[in-house]
C-alpha positions, 0 to 999 in steps of 0.5 A: 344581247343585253349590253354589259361588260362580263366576259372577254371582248376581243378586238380583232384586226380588219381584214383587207383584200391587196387592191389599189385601195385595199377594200375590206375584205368581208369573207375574210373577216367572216372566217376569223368571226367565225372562229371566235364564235367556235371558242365561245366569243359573244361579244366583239370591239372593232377599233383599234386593232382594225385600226379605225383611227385610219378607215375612210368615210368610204369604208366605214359605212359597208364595215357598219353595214357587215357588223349591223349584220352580226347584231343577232348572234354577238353584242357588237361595239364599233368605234368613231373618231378619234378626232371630234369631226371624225365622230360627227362625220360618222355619226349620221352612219351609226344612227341607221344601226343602233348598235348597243354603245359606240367606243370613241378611240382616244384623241392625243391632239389639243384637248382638256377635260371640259373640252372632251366632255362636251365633245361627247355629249355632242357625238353621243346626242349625234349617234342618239346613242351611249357611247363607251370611253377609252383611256389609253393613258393618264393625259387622255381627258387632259392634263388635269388627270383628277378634272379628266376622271371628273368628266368621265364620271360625269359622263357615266353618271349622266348615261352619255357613256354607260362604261370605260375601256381602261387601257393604261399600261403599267409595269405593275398593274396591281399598283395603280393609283389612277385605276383607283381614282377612276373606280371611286367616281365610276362603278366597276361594273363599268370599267372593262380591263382594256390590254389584254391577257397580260394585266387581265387577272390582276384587273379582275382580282385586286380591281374586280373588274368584270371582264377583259378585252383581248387581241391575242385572243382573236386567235385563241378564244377558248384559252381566253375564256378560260382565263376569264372563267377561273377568274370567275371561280377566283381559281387565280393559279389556273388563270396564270397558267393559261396566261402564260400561253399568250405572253410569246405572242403579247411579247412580240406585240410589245416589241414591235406593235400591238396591232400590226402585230396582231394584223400578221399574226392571224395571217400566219395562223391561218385563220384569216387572210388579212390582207395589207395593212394601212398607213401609217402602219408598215409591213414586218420584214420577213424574220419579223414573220418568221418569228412571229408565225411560230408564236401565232401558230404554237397559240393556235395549236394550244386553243385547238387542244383546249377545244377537243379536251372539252368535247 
């Protein structure tokens, strides 16, 4: 698939096996793969919710190996780092698979911008290929935020890398004066709407973004790209409506942990058996799981009635 950023790019949890090391269990992260593709998912980011921060050199080469694997049917992004020896350590990994850009999670050690520029060129000319950068927040490429959005500009321009996750998060996405620097040094062709359902039509309405990532999408894909296609036809009230099925969930993944909550979720779904969770993440309790399985379950029932409404 030719790499762009039109469309919904869920980020799904990782899949292990409950073993002395808990290895990555691929059959499992097959079946969830399988399911996204059924809601008409082509496009897949594979980093924070499967918690990449954390993964060992061990397993991050079969995880290459497994997504190299899906390159033929879905436009597939892994990601590298957070720590700049991280990326290099892994880089030699990527380079065998050309994957269409690598997303560089977001370092919160001591940095600046000038710093982290360098950074990325040296982990982009590593790779031998673009990478996609990620703000989690305003202090992510620095202190100086306006010399931070100068670098990312920079590094757009010069094809390190050819796009920007934006993930900060705010009360009111529609008053966003960073969101606004960052689109007058970057194409918003490039910028991909990076939390979720909740600020997606927003982001694509008052931003024109393209495109949004997804957790919660991983278990209601068709509801997903529904809000994605009415965006697309500025049907705006349709795309709330269809918004407002995953905020049960994308409550719950505030409250207790966005990734942690997505890794359990989809258990409870039924869709995969992901398995144990890594550190430094720790389980839920069980009212924890009891609550969330109705949440995962109802989302669930919802994108399998969207799906036999259309056929």
């Amino acid at each position: 698939m030719t790499l762009d950023f039109l469309g919904v790019l869920p980020v799904p949890p990782l899949a292990r096996k409950n073993d002395s090391r808990r290895s990555i269990d691929f059959a499992q992260n097959d079946r969830l793969v399988r399911h996204m593709a059924d809601g008409g998912i082509r496009r897949l980011i594979y980093g924070g919710n499967a918690l990449l921060y954390h993964i060992t050199l061990a397993d991050y080469e079969p995880l290459l190996d497994w997504l190299s694997g899906l390159k033929s049917e879905f436009l597939v992004i892994p990601s590298a780092g957070p720590s700049y020896g991280r990326a290099m350590d892994q880089a030699p990994l990527l380079r065998k698979h050309r994957f269409p850009c690598v997303m560089v999670l977001p370092c919160g050690d001591p940095r600046d911008a000038r710093g982290l520029e360098q950074g990325l060129r040296e982990i982009g000319d590593a790779c031998e290929g673009p990478l996609l950068a990620y703000l989690k927040d305003e202090n992510n490429f620095g202190a100086d935020k306006e010399a931070g959005l100068d670098a990312v500009a920079r590094l757009i321009d010069s094809g390190v890398c050819v796009g920007v996750k934006y993930a900060v998060v705010r009360d009111d996405p529609s008053k966003d004066k960073y969101l606004e620097s960052l689109l007058r040094r970057v194409d918003r062709s490039k910028v991909i709407s990076g939390i979720g359902e909740r600020p997606a039509i927003c982001h694509m309405r008052d931003f024109k973004l393209q495109g949004f990532t997804t957790g919660s999408g991983c278990i209601a894909p068709r509801l997903s790209n529904q809000i994605f296609e009415a965006c697309m036809r500025r049907d705006y009230d349709a795309a709330e409506q269809l918004r407002a099925e995953f905020l049960l969930l994308e409550d719950l993944r505030d409250t207790w942990g966005p990734s942690k909550v997505l890794h359990f979720a989809t258990a409870l779904a039924g869709l995969s058996d992901t398995g144990p969770i890594l550190p430094y993440s720790s389980p839920l309790s069980a009212e924890q799981l009891e609550q969330l399985k109705g949440a995962a379950q109802t989302l669930l029932a919802r994108n399998a009635a969207s799906m036999m409404a259309a056929r």
